[in-house]
C-alpha positions as CSV (number, residue, x, y, z in Angstrom):
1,X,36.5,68.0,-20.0
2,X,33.3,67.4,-22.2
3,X,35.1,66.2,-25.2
4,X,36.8,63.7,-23.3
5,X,33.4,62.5,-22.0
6,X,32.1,62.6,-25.7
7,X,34.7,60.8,-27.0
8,X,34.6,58.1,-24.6
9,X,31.3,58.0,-24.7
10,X,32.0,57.3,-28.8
11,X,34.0,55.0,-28.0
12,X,36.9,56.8,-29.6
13,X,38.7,57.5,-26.1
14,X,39.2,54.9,-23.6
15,X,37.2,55.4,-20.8
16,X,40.0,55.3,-18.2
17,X,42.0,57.9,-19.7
18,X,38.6,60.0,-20.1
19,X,37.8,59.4,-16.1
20,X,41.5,60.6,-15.4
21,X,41.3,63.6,-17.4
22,X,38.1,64.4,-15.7
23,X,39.2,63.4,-12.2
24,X,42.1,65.5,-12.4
25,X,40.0,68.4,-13.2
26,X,37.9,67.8,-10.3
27,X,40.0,67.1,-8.1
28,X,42.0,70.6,-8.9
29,X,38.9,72.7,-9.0
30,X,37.3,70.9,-5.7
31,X,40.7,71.8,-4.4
32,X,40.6,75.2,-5.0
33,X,36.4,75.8,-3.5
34,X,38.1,74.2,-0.4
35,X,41.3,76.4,-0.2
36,X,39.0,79.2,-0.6
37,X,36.4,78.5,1.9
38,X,38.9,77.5,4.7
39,X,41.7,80.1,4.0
40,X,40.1,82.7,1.9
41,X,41.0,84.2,-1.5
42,X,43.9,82.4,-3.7
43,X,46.7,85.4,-4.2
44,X,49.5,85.0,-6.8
45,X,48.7,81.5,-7.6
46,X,50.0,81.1,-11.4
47,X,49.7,77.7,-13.5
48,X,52.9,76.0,-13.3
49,X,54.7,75.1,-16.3
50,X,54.4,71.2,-15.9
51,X,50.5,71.9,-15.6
52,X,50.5,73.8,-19.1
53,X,52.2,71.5,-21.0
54,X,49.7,68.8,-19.9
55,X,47.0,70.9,-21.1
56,X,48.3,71.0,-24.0
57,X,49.2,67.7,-24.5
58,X,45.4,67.0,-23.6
59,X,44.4,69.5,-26.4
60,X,46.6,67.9,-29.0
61,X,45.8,64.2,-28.4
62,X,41.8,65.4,-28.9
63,X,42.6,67.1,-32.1
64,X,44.6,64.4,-33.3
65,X,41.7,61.9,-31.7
66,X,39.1,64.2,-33.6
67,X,40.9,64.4,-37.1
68,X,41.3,60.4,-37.1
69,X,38.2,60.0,-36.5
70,X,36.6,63.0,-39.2
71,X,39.1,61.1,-41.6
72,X,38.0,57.7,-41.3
73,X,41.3,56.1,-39.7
């Protein structure tokens, strides 16, 4: 989440795809306090595989973003 508010912040992201990223993120975790607080503890909830391939999609465009930008391109 940070990176993608650095880089935007840079101006090596564009700021809509850093607020989405971010959103998202916010969205799930605000999610999750409110689950809790209403219905009590989360049991046997496990990332779904849709959910880790976007993570690591995420994690692979910033690398890519940050070695473009450490090589000058």
């Amino acid at each position: 989440m940070t990176v993608f508010i650095t880089l935007a912040v840079i101006g090596q992201v564009p700021p809509w795809l850093a607020l989405t990223a971010v959103g998202r993120d916010v969205l799930i975790t605000s999610g999750a306090i409110v689950y809790r607080v209403w219905l009590g503890p989360i049991h046997g909830s496990r990332p779904t595989t849709v959910s880790k391939i976007n993570t690591l999609s995420q994690i692979i465009y910033l690398l890519a973003v940050m070695e473009s930008a450490a090589l000058g391109r």
